[in-house]
BALOBA-1460 file (C-alpha; in Angstrom, 3 decimals):
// residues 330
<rec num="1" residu="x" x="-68.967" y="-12.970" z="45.265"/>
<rec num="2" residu="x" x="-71.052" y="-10.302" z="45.575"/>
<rec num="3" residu="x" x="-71.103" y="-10.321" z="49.440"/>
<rec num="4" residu="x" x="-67.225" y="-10.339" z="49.058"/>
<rec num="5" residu="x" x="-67.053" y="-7.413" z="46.850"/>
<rec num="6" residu="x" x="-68.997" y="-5.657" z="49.068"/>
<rec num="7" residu="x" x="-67.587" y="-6.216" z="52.499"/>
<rec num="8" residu="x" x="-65.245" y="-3.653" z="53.306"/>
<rec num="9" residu="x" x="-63.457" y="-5.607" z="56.558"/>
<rec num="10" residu="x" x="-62.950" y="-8.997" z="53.766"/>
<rec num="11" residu="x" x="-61.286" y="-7.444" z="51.187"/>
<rec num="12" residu="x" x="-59.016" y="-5.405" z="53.711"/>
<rec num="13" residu="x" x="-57.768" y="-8.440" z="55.078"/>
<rec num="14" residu="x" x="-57.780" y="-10.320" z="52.024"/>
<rec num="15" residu="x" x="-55.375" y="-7.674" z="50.173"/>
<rec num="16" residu="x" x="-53.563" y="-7.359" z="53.498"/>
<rec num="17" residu="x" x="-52.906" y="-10.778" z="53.768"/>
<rec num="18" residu="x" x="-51.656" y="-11.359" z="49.750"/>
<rec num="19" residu="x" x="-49.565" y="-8.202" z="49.931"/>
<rec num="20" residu="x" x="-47.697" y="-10.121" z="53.060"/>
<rec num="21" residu="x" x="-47.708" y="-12.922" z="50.753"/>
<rec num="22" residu="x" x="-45.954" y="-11.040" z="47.837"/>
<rec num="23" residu="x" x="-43.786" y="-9.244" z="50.166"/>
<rec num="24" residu="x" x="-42.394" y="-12.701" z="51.797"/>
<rec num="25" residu="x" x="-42.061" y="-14.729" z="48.715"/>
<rec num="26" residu="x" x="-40.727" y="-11.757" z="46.570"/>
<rec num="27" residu="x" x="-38.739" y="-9.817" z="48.861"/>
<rec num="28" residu="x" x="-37.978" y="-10.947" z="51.991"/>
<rec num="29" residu="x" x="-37.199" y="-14.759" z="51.148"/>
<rec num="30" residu="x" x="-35.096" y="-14.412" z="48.057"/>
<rec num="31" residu="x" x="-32.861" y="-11.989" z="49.828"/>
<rec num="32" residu="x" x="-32.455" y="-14.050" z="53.121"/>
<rec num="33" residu="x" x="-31.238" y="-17.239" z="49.813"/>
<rec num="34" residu="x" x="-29.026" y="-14.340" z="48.605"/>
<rec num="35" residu="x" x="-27.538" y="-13.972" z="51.768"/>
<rec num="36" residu="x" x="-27.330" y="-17.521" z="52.334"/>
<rec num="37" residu="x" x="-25.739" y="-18.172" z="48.387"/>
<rec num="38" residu="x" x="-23.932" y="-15.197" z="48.144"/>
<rec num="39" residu="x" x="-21.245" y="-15.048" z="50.770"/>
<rec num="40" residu="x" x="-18.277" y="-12.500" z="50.647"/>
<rec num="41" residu="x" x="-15.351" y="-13.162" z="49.061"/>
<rec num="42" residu="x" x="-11.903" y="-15.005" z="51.489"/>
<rec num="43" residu="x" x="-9.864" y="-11.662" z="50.956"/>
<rec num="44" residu="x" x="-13.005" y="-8.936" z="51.485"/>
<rec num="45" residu="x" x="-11.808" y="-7.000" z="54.842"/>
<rec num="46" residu="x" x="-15.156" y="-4.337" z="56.457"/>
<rec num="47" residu="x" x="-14.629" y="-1.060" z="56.294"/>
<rec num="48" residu="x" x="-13.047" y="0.729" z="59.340"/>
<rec num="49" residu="x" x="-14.807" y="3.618" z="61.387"/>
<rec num="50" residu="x" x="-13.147" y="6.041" z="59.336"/>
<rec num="51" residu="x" x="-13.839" y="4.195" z="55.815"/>
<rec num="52" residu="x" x="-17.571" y="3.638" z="57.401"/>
<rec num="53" residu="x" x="-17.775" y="7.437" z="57.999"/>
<rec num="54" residu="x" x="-16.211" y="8.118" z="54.386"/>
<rec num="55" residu="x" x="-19.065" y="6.507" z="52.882"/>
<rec num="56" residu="x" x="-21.832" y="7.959" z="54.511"/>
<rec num="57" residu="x" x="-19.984" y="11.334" z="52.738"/>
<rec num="58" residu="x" x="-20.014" y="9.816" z="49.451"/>
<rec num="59" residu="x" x="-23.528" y="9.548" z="49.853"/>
<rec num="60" residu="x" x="-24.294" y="12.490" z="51.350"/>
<rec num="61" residu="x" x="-22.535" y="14.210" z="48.590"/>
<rec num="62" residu="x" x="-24.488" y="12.217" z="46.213"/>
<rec num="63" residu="x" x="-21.233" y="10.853" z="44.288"/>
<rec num="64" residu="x" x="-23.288" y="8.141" z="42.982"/>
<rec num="65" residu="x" x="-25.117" y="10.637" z="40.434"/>
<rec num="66" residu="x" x="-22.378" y="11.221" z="38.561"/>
<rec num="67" residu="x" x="-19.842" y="7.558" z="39.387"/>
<rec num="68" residu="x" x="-20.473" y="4.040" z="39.112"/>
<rec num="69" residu="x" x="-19.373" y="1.300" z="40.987"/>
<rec num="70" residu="x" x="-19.625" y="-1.995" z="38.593"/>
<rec num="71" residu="x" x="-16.765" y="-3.050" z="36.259"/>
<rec num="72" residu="x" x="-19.411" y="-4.719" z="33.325"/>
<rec num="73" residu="x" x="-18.231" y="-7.666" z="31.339"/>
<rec num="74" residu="x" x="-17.361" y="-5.702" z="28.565"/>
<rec num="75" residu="x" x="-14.053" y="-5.097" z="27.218"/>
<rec num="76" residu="x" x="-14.631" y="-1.068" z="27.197"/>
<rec num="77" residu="x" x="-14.842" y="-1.474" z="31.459"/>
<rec num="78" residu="x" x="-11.731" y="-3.178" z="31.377"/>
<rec num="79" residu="x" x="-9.936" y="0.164" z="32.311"/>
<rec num="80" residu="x" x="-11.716" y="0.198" z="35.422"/>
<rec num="81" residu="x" x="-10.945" y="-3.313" z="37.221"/>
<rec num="82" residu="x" x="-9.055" y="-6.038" z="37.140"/>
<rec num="83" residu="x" x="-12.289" y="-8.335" z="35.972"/>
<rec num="84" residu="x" x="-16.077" y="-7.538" z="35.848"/>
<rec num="85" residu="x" x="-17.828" y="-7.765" z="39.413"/>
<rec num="86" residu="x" x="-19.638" y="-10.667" z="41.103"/>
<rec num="87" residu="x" x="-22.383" y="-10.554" z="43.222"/>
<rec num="88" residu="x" x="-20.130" y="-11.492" z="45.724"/>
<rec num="89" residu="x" x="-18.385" y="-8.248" z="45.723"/>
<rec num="90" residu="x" x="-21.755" y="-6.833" z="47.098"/>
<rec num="91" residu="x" x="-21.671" y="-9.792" z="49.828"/>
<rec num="92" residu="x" x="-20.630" y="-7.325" z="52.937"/>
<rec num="93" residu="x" x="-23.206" y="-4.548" z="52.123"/>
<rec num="94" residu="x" x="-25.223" y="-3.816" z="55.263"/>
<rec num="95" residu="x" x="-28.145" y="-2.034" z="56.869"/>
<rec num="96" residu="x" x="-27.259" y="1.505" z="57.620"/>
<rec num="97" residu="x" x="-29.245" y="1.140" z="60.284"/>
<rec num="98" residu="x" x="-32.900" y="-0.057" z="61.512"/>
<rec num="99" residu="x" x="-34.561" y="2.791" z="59.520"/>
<rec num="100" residu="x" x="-32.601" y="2.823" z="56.312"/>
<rec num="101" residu="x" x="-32.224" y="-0.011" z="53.714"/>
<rec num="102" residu="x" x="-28.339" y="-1.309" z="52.105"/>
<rec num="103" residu="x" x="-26.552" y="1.501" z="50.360"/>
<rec num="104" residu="x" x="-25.972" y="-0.202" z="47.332"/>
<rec num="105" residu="x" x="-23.813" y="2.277" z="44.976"/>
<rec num="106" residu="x" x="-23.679" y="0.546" z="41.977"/>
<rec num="107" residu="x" x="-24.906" y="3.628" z="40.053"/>
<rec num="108" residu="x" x="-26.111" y="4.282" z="36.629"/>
<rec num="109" residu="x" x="-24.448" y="7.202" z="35.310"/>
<rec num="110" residu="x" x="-21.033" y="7.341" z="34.381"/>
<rec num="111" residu="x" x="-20.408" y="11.117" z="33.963"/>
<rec num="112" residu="x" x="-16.956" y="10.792" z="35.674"/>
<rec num="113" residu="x" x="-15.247" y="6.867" z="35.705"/>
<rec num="114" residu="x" x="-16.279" y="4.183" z="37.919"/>
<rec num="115" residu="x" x="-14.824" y="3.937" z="41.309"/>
<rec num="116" residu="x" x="-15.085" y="0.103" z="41.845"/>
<rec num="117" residu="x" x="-11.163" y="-0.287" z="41.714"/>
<rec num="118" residu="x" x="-9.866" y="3.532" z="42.808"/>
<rec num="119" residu="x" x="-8.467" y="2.585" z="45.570"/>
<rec num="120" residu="x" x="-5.579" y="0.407" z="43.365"/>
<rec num="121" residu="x" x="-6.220" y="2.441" z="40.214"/>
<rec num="122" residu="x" x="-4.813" y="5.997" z="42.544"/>
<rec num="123" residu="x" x="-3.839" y="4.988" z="45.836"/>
<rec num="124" residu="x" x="-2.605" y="8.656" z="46.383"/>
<rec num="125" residu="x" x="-3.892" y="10.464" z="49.532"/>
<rec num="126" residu="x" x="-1.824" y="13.748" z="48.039"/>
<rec num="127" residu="x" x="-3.776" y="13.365" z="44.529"/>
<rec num="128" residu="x" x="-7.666" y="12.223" z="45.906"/>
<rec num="129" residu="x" x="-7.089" y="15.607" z="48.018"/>
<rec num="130" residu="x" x="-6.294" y="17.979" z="45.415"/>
<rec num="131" residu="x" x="-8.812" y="16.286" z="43.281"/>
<rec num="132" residu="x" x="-11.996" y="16.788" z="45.715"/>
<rec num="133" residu="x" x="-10.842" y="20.622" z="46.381"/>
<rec num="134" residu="x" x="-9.876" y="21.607" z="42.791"/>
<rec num="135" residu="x" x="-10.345" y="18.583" z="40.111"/>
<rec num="136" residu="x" x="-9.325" y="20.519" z="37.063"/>
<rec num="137" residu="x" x="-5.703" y="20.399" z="39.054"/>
<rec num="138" residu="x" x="-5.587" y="17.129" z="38.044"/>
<rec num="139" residu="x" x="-7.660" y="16.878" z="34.813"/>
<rec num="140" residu="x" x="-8.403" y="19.785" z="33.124"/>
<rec num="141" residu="x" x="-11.305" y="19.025" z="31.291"/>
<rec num="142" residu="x" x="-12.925" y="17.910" z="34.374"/>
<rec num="143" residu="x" x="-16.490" y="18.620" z="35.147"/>
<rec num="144" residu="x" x="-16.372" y="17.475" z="38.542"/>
<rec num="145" residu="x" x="-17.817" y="20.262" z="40.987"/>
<rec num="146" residu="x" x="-15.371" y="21.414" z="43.669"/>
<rec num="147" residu="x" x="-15.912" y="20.374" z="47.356"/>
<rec num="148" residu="x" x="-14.004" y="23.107" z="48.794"/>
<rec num="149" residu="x" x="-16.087" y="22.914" z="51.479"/>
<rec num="150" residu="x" x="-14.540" y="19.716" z="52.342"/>
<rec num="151" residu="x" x="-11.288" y="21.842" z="53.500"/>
<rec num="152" residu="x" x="-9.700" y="24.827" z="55.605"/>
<rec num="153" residu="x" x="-7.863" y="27.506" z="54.241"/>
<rec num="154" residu="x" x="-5.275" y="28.829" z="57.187"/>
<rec num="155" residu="x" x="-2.194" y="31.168" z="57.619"/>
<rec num="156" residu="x" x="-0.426" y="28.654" z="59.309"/>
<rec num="157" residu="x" x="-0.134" y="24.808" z="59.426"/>
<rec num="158" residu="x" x="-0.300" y="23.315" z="62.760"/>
<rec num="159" residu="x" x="0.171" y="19.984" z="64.622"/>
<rec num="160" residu="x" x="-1.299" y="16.951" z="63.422"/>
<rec num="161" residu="x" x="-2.637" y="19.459" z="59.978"/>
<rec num="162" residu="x" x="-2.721" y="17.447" z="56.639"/>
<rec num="163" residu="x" x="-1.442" y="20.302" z="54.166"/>
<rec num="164" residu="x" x="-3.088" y="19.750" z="50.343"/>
<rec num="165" residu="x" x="-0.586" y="20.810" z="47.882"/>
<rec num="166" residu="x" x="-2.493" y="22.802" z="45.129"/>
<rec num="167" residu="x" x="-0.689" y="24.221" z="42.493"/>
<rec num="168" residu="x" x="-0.876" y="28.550" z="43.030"/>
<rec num="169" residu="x" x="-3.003" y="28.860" z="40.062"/>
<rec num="170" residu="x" x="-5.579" y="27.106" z="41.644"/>
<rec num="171" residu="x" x="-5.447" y="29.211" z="45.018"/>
<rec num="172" residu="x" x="-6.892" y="32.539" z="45.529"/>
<rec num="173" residu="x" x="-4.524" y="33.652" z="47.944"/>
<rec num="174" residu="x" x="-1.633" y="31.809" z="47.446"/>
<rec num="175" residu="x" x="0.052" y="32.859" z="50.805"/>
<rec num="176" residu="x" x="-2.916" y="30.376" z="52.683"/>
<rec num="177" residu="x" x="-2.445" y="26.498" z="53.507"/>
<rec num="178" residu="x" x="-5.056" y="24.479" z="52.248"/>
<rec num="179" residu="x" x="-5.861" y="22.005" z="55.314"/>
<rec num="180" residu="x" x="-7.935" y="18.775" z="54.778"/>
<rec num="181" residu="x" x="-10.990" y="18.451" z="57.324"/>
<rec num="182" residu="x" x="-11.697" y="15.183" z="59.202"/>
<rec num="183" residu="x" x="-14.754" y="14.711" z="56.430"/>
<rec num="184" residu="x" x="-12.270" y="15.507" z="52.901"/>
<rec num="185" residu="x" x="-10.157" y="12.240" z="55.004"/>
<rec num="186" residu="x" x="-12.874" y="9.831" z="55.806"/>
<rec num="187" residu="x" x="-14.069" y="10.309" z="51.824"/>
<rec num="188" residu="x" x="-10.503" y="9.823" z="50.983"/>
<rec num="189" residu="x" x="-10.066" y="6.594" z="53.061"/>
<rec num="190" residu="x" x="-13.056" y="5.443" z="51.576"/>
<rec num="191" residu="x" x="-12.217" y="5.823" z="47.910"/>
<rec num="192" residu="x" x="-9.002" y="4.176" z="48.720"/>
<rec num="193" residu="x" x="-11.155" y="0.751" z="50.455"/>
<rec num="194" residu="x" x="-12.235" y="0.870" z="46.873"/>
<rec num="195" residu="x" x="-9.730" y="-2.220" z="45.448"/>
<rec num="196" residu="x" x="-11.369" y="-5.232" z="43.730"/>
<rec num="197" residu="x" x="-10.598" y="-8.407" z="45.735"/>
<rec num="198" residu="x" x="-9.039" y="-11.323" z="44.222"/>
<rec num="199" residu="x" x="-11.201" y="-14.672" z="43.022"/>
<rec num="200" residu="x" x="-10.103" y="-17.686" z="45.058"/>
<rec num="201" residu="x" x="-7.527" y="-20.488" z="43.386"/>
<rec num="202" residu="x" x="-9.384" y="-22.396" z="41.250"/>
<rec num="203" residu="x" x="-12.767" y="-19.810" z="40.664"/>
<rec num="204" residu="x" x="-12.838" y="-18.935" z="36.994"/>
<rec num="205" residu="x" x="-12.641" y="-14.852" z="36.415"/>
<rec num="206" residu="x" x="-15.586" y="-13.728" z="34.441"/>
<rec num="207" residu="x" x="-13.977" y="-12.756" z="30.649"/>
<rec num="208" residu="x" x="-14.428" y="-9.664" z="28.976"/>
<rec num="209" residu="x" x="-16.899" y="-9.711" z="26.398"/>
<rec num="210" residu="x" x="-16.326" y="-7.917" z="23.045"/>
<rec num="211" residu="x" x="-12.101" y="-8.037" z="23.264"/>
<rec num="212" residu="x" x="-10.028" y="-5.641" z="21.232"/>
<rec num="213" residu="x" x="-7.132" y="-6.456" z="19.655"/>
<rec num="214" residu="x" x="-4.088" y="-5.601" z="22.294"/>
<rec num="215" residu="x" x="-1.320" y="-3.614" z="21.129"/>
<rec num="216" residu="x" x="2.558" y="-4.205" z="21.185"/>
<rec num="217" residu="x" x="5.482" y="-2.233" z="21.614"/>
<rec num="218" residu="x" x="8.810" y="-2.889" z="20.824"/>
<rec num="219" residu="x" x="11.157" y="-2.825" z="23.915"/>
<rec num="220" residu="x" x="14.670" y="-3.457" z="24.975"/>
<rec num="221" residu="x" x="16.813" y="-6.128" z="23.533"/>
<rec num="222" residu="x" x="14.273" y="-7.194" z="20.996"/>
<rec num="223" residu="x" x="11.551" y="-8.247" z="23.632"/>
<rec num="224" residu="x" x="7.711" y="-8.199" z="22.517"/>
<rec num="225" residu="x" x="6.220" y="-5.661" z="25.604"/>
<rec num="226" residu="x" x="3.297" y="-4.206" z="26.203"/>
<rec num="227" residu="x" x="2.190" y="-0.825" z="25.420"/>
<rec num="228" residu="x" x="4.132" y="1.631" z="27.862"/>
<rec num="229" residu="x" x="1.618" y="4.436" z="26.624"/>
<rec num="230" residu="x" x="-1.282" y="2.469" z="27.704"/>
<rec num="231" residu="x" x="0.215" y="1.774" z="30.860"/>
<rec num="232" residu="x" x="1.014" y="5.245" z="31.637"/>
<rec num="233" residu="x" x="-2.594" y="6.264" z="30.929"/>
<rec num="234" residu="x" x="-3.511" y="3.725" z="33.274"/>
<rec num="235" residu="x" x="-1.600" y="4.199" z="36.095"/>
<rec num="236" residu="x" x="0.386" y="7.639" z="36.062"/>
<rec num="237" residu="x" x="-1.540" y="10.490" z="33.930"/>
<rec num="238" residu="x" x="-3.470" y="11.402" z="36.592"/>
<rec num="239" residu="x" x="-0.744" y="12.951" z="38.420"/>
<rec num="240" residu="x" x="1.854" y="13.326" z="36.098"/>
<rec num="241" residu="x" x="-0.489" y="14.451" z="33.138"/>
<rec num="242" residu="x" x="-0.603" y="13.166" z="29.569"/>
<rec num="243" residu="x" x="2.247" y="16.091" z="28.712"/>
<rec num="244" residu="x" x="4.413" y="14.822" z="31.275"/>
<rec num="245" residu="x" x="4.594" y="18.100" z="32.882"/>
<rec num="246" residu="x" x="3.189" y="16.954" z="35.942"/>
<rec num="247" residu="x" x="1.390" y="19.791" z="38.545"/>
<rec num="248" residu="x" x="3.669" y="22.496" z="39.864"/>
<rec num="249" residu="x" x="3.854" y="22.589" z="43.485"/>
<rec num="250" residu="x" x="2.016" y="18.943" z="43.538"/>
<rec num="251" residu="x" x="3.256" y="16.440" z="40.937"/>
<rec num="252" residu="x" x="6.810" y="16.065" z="39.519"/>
<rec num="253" residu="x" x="7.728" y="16.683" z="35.953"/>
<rec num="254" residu="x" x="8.869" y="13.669" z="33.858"/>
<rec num="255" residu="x" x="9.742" y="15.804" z="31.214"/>
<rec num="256" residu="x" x="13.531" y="16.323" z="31.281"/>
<rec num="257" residu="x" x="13.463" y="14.258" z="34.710"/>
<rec num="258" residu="x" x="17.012" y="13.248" z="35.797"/>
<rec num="259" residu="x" x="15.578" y="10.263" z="36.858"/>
<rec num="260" residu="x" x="13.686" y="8.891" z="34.121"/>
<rec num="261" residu="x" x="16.719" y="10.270" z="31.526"/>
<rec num="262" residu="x" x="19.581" y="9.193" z="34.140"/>
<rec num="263" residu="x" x="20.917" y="5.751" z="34.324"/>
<rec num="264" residu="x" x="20.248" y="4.579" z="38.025"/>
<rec num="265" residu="x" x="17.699" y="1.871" z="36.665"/>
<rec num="266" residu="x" x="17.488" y="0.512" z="40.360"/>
<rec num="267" residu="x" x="15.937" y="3.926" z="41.382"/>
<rec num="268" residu="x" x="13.766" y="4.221" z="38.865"/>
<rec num="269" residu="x" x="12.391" y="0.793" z="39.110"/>
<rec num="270" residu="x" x="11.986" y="1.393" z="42.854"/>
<rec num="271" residu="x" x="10.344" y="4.330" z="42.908"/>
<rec num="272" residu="x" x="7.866" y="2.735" z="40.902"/>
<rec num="273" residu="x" x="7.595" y="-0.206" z="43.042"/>
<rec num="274" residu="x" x="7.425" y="1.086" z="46.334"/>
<rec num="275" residu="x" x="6.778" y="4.890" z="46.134"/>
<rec num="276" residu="x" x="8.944" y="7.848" z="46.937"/>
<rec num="277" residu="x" x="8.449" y="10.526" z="48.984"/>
<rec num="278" residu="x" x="10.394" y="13.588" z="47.379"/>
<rec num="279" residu="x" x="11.254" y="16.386" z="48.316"/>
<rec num="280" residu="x" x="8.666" y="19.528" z="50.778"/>
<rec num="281" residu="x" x="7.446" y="21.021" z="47.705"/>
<rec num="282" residu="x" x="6.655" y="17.631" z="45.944"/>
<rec num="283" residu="x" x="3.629" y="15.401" z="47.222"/>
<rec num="284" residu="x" x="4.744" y="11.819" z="48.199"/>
<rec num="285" residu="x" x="3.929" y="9.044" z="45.686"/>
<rec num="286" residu="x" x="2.505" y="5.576" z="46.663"/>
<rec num="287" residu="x" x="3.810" y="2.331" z="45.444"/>
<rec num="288" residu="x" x="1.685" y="2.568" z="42.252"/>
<rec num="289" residu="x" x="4.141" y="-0.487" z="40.978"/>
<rec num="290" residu="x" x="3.038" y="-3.158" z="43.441"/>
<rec num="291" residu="x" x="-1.355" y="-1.332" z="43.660"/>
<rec num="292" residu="x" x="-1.340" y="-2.273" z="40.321"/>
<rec num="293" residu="x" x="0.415" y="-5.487" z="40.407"/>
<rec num="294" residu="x" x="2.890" y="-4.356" z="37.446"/>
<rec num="295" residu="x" x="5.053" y="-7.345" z="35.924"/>
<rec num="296" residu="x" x="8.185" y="-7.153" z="34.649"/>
<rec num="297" residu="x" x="6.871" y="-6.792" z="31.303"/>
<rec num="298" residu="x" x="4.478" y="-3.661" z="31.744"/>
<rec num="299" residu="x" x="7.337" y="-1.907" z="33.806"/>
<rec num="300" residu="x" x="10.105" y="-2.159" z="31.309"/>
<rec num="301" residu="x" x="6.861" y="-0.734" z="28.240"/>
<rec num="302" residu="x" x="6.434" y="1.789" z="30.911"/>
<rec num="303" residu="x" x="9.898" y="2.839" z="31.369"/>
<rec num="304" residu="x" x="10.697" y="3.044" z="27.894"/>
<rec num="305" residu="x" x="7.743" y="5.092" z="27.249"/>
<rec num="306" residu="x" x="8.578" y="7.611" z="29.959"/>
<rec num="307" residu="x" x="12.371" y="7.907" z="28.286"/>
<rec num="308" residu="x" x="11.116" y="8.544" z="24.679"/>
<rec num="309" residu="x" x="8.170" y="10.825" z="25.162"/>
<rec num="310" residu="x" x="7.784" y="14.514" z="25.696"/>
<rec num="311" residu="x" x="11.272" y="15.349" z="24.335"/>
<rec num="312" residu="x" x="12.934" y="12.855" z="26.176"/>
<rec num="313" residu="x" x="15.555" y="10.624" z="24.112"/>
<rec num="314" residu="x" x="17.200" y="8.006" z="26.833"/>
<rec num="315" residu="x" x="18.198" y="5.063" z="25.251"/>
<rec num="316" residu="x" x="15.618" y="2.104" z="26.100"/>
<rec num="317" residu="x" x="15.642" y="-0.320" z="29.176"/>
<rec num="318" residu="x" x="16.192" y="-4.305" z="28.785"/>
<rec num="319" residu="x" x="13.824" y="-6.469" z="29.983"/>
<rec num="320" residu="x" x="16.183" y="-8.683" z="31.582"/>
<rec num="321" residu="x" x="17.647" y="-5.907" z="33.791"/>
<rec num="322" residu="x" x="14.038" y="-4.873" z="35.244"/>
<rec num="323" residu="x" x="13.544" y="-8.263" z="35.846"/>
<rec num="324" residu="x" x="16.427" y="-9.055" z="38.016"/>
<rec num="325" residu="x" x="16.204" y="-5.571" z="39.964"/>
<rec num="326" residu="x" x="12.063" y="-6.532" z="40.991"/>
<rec num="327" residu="x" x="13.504" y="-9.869" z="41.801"/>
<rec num="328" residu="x" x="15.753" y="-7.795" z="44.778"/>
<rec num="329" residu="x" x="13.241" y="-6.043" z="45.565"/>
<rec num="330" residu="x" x="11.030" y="-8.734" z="46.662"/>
């Protein structure tokens, strides 16, 4: 032992060759069986070379500080996805390249919401856009830093420009276009890859843990709905705001709306369903209906929240009706 100890040449090659040891059986072996186990899920698509390149911003921006990406089995994350993640979700991380390891973005912190399902949550190119250049344009109490840099202020708008609609408050010289840069798209595209992909028939969902009680609202004709005011929170606040004022020169009032007070259901429903895209000084909206698979149910709680809030007093929606007009739509 004492010749060991002492024998500079043995114990290099003795640690050398139990630190390759470790590093096989530790490292390098369990992740090939992860590989192997953990395969990604039937409806997982890669990213595209523009998604690819959006990610390499979100690092390079160091997003990750401040947003997660990892709906937890609790009920509290339940806001975020459609169920907590599997380790499949992770199945189609790869090398960045030879020198630099997976980019695994799961995160820690959760100074701003998680991201895992953003992509369904605000499918919006319009509102992702005037989010990254000015985020208290969408939420006020933001703390979000602005990545202005991500975009071009010109005097005029030309071929093949993607204009940001900012409210004027926001600009300093409101005679300028904002103009999104390749990099402020490629981020964009990638936040919108961001959807949580369905379980295959037949695979249990992981449950959240820790359920609250959920709450009812009474809708049309008697009918037991959801809560609209959840719904809207959910799926329309961001652009519309929790006044339902919306964002001059961006977002749309609902507020006195003609639509939401009028009586052309089949519009209404349909605009939720499939999008609209209004009129110039309006930014288009997606088809935040179908991204967030809405049933009958949560459309008619959400349309009769919309036509009693804010100083609107339209009489309510039946469920029935919504039904049948999503059934034509199909």
């Amino acid at each position: 032992m004492y010749k060991f100890l002492n024998n500079h040449q043995t114990l290099f090659w003795s640690a050398l060759i139990f630190f390759l040891f470790l590093t096989l059986n530790i490292a390098i072996l369990p992740a090939l069986e992860n590989q192997r186990v953990h395969k990604p899920l039937a409806g997982a698509k890669p990213l595209t070379k523009m998604e690819a390149a959006g990610k390499a911003i979100y690092i390079q921006e160091g997003c990750i500080a401040c947003h997660t990406q990892q709906v937890r089995n609790v009920d509290m994350d339940k806001v975020f996805g459609e169920r907590p993640n599997v380790s499949a979700d992770y199945a189609m991380n790869k090398r960045q390249d030879i020198w630099r390891n997976t980019a695994n973005l799961l995160g820690s912190e959760r100074t701003g919401p998680d991201l895992t399902n953003i992509g369904a949550r605000q499918p919006s190119d319009d509102w992702h856009l005037v989010h990254l250049y000015q985020p208290r344009a969408t939420v006020a109490e933001s703390v979000m830093p602005s990545y202005k840099w991500l975009f071009l202020e010109k005097d005029y708008l030309e071929k093949g420009d993607v204009e940001v609609k900012v409210p004027e408050k926001f600009l300093k010289n409101k005679f300028k276009k904002i103009v999104a840069t390749k990099e402020a798209l490629q981020l964009v595209a990638y936040l919108k890859s961001l959807k949580q992909v369905k379980l295959p028939d037949g695979t249990p969902s992981p449950e959240f843990l820790y359920k609250q009680k959920e709450k009812k609202a009474a809708g049309g004709a008697g009918a037991a709905l959801p809560d609209g005011g959840e719904i809207y929170t959910a799926n329309c606040v961001a652009c519309h705001q929790a006044n339902g004022e919306g964002l001059a020169g961006a977002f749309p009032p609902l507020k006195g709306s003609p639509i939401v007070n009028g009586n052309d259901l089949e519009l209404y429903v349909t605009i939720i369903m499939k999008g609209y895209d209004p009129r110039p000084e309006w930014a288009a909206m997606p088809n935040v209906g179908t991204t967030a698979s809405l049933t009958p149910e949560q459309v008619t709680a959400l349309i009769n929240h919309e036509r009693s809030s804010w100083g609107n007093s339209a009489p309510p929606v039946k469920l029935e009706d919504v039904k049948k007009i999503m059934e034509g739509l199909k």
